[in-house]
C-alpha positions as CSV (number, residue, x, y, z in Angstrom):
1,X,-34.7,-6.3,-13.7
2,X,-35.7,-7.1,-10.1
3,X,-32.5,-7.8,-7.8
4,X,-32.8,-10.9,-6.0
5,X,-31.6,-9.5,-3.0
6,X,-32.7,-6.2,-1.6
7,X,-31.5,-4.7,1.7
8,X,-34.2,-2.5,4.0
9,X,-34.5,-1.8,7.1
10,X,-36.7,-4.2,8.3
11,X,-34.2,-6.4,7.6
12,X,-32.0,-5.1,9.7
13,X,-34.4,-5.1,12.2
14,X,-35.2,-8.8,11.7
15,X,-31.5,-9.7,11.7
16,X,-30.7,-7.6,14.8
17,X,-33.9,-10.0,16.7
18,X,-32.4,-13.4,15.2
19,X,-28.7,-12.2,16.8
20,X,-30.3,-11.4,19.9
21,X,-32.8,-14.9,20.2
22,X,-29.2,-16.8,19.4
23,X,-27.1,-14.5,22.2
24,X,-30.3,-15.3,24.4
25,X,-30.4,-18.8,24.0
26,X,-26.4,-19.4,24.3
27,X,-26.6,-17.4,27.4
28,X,-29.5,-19.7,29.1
29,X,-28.1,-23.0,27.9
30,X,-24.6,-21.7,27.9
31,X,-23.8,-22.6,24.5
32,X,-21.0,-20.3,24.1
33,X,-18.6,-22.8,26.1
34,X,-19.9,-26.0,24.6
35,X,-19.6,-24.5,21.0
36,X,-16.4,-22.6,20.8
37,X,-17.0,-21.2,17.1
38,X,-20.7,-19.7,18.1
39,X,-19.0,-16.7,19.9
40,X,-16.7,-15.5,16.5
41,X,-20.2,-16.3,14.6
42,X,-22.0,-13.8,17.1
43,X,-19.0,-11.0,16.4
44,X,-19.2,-11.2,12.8
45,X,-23.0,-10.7,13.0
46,X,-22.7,-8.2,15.4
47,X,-20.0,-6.1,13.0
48,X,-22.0,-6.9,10.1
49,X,-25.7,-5.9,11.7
50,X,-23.6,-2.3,13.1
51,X,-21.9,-1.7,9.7
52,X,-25.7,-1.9,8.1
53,X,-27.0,0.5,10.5
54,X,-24.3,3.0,9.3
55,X,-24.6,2.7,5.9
56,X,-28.3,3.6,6.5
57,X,-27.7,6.8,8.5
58,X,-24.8,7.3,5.5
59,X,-26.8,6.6,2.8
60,X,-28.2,10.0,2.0
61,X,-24.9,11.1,1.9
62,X,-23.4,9.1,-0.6
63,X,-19.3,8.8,0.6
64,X,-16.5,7.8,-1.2
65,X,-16.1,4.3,-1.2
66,X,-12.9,4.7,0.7
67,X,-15.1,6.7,3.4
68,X,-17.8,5.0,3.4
69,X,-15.1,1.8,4.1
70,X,-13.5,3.3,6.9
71,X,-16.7,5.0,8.1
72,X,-18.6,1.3,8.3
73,X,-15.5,-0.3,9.7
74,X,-14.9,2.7,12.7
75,X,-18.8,1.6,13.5
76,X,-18.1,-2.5,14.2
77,X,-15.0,-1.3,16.0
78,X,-16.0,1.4,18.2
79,X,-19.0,-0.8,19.0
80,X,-17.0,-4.2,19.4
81,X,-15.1,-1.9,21.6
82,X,-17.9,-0.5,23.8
83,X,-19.2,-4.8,23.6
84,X,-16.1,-5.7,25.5
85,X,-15.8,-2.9,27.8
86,X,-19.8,-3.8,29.2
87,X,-18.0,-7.5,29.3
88,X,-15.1,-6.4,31.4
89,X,-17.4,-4.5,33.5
90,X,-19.4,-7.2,34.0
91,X,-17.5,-9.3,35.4
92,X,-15.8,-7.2,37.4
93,X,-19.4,-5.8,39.5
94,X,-20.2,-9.7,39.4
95,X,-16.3,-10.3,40.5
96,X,-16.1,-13.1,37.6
97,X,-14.3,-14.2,35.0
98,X,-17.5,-15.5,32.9
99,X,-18.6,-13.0,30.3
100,X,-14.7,-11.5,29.7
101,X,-11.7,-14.0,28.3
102,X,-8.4,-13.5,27.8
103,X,-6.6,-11.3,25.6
104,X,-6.2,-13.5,22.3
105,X,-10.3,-13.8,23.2
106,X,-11.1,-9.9,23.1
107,X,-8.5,-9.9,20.1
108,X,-10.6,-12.5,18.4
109,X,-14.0,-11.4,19.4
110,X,-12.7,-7.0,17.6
111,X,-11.2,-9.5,14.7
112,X,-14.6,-10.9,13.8
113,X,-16.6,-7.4,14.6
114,X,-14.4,-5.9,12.3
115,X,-14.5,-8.8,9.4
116,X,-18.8,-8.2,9.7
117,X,-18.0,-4.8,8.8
118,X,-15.8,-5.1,5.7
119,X,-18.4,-7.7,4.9
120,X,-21.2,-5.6,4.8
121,X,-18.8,-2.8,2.8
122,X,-18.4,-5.6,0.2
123,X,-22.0,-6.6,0.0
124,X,-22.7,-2.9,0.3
125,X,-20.6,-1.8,-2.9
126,X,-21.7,-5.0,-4.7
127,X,-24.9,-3.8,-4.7
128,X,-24.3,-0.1,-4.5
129,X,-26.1,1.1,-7.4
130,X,-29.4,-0.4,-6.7
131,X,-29.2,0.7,-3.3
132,X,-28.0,4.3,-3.4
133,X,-30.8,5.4,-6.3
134,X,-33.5,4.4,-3.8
């Protein structure tokens, strides 16, 4: 039987151009303050577009689902991370308060990076047999 869904690669790849065309475009029309929701959207994409990147440089090594869990999750975060340190840094050589909110924002915005990584996990294992034997 065929799966209806197959992850590869150029998905990835596809998915990692639409979350940059939609972080493009809310930057040039600044869409990120008139639609308060589009910034969590852009986090949980993020985490989940990060956590498929790891499971592909995993894959070959087939880990433990409790590895390959905390391995997919330390990805989103660590990047999320590194995403709000270039945001602090930001405005800080443009001596702004633009691209960096407050603390429940940067809370929110590792929140959401993280919940795209246990999302890919659980679409991940869903699917892990027809993925893995590849």
């Amino acid at each position: 039987m065929q799966e209806f869904f197959k992850v590869e690669p150029r998905f990835v790849l596809i998915f990692l151009l639409f979350i940059a065309l939609i972080h493009s475009w809310a930057l040039l029309t600044s869409a990120y303050f008139f639609y308060w929701w589009l910034d969590m959207a852009m986090h949980f994409m993020g985490g989940l577009w990060v956590a498929l990147c790891a499971f592909f440089a995993l894959k070959k090594y087939s880990p433990a689902d409790y590895v390959l869990l905390a391995l997919l999750l330390g990805a989103a975060g660590v990047l999320g991370i590194l995403w709000e340190f270039m945001e602090f840094g930001l405005d800080v050589i443009f001596n702004s308060a633009v691209f960096q909110g407050d603390l429940m924002d940067t809370l929110s915005d590792l929140f959401f990076d993280l919940l795209g990584g246990a999302t890919a996990y659980l679409f991940i294992i869903s699917k892990k047999n027809s993925i893995i034997k590849e």
